[in-house]
C-alpha positions, 0 to 999 in steps of 0.5 A: 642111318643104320643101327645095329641093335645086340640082345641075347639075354633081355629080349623084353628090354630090347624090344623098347629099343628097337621100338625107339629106333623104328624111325623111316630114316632109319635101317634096324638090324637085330644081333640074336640067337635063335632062342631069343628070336623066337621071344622076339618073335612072340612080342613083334608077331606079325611085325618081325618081318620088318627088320633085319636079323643076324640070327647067331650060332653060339653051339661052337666056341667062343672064338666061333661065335665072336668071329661070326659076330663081328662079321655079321656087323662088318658087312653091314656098316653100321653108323650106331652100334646099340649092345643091350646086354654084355654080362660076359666075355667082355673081352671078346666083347672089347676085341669086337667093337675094336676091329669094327671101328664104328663111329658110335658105340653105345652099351647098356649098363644093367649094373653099374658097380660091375661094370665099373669096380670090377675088382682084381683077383687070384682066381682066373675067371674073375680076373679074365672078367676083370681085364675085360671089362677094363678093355671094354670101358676103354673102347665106349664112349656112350652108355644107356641106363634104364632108369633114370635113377641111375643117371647121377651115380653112373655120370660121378662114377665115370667123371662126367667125362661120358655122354649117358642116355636114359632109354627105359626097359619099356614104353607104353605104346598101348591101352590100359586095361580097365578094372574094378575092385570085386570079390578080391585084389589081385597082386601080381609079381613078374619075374623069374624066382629070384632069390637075388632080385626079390624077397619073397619071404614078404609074399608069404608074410603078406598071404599070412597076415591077409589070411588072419585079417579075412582079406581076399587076396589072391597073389600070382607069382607071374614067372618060371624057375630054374634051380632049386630056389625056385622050386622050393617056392612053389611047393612052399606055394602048394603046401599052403592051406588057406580059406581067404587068400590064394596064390598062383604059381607056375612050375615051368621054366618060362611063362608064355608072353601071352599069359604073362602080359594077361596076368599083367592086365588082370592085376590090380597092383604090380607088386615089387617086393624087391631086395635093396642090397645084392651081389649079383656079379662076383660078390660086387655090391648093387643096389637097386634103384641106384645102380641097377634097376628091377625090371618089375617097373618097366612092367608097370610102365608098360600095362600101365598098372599101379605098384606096391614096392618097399619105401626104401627102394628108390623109384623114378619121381615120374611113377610115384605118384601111382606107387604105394610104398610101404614100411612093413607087411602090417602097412600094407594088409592096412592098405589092402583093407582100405582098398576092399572097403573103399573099392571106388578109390581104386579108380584114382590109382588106376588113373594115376598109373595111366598118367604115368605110363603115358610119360613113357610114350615112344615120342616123349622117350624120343623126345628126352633122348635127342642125340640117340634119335635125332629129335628136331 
């Protein structure tokens, strides 16, 4: 069999597919452009050689790029075609998967409510999104989520009438990092300084609170920054002066895959303050856990770490047991300090995320997917 795998924008989330369709039946060929092959590359190391690659050019126009990539997938003669990522041009999109007229087509839905109540509209872009998503329903069959919170809303939003896989934004395909609670706890938040996806009003409160309380915690803000947001974090970050806590950040525009899976290793929780209500896409409402998901957990599957998230974020039942999830910033400085003061029941947290991350194996993923990857 030969699948077709396409990913431009969420390398990290790519990678678990490609992972999954590694089988020796079957012939990979990754759709990209240079940059993200090069994130890839960070992650496959010495194993990018393995696959075919269709490395595409997108300095020319959009008919250009779109005309490459249906011939790149043309000669090929895919049996499966995978898209992971359409945020844009779903018409192009739409118009390619036409003309390829390959058997099964599969599209990733990030998020699920713009995708699916994409709205009419005077304003020419946002109708030309909305024709083209419409077009793009039309021609797919199959969809994949990432969480398996997701499945419900999305099999009631299409009628049942789809067939929905459930492949997740990570697998756990290593060893968990072993560690004691010392001197401090660390709390790490991956990600890009988002205003949309997390609240980090709630970090500086928590830093505040932990500061007045004498807690040792150092809190890492494990991402880069690309508008003024993000930069307004990080000098708020430096202009902090405090004896007991400390926070790390980093003033660049990515973080280096070696030195985010580092930090990730080295954090005691995987901290997730997450927005619940959002507008991501053309002021359509989205709510995480329900039809999006925050990639923060699949960072938790991956480093097999114990998380801290909001109570009100839903989260898959296979991780909460590994998950404290709190009400308010008081809730969790109380927490933390039974962490310090208790520092040998931090190994049970520890445990517990191990346990976890190992229902997310590459054989069990296989196993709860069997039409993807033909399982027997």
């Amino acid at each position: 069999m030969k699948t077709g795998i396409f990913e431009m924008e969420h390398y990290e989330g790519a990678y678990p597919v490609i992972q999954l369709f590694d089988m020796p039946a079957n012939e990979l060929v990754i759709f990209t452009d240079g940059a993200t092959y090069t994130r890839f590359a960070d992650l496959f190391k010495a194993d990018v050689d393995r696959f075919q690659w269709e490395i595409l050019d997108r300095n020319g126009s959009k008919w250009l790029f779109f005309r490459q990539l249906y011939k790149a997938a043309k000669k090929h003669n895919l049996d499966i075609f995978y898209l992971n990522t359409i945020s844009n041009n779903h018409l192009f999109y739409a118009w390619v998967i036409g003309l390829l007229r390959i058997a099964r087509v599969v599209i990733t839905v990030h998020d699920i409510n713009c995708l699916f109540k994409s709205r009419s509209s005077s304003q020419l872009r946002q109708m030309i999104h909305h024709i083209g998503k419409k077009a793009l329903i039309k021609r797919v069959q199959e969809y994949n989520v990432v969480s398996d919170t997701m499945v419900d809303y999305l099999r009631e939003i299409t009628g049942g009438s789809m067939q929905i896989h459930n492949i997740p934004g990570a697998v756990f395909d290593s060893e968990q990092t072993a560690l004691t609670v010392g001197d401090f706890i660390h709390l790490v938040v991956p990600g890009s300084l988002d205003k949309k996806r997390r609240d980090y009003h709630q970090v500086f409160e928590l830093l505040k609170a932990a500061e007045a309380s004498r807690l040792p915690l150092h809190i890492t803000l494990l991402g880069g920054h690309s508008d003024a947001y993000g930069k307004a974090i990080i000098q708020q970050a430096a202009a902090l002066k405090t004896v007991y806590t400390k926070i790390r950040v980093y003033d660049e525009r990515v973080v280096h895959q070696d030195e985010f899976d580092k930090q990730l290793n080295d954090a005691h929780f995987i901290f997730i303050p997450s927005v619940i209500d959002t507008a991501i896409c053309f002021a359509i409402p989205e709510t995480y856990g329900l039809t999006k998901s925050s990639g923060n957990m699949f960072d938790v599957i991956k480093h097999a770490r114990p998380f801290i998230t909001p109570r009100s974020l839903r989260i898959s039942a296979t991780l909460k047991s590994s998950c404290f999830p709190y009400t308010s910033i008081d809730h969790l400085v109380h927490f933390l300090q039974e962490c310090m003061q208790k520092k040998e029941n931090y190994n049970a947290w520890q445990q517990q995320a191990l346990a976890n991350s190992k229902e997310y194996t590459i054989g069990k993923v296989r196993q709860r997917n069997p039409t993807l990857f033909e399982v027997n």
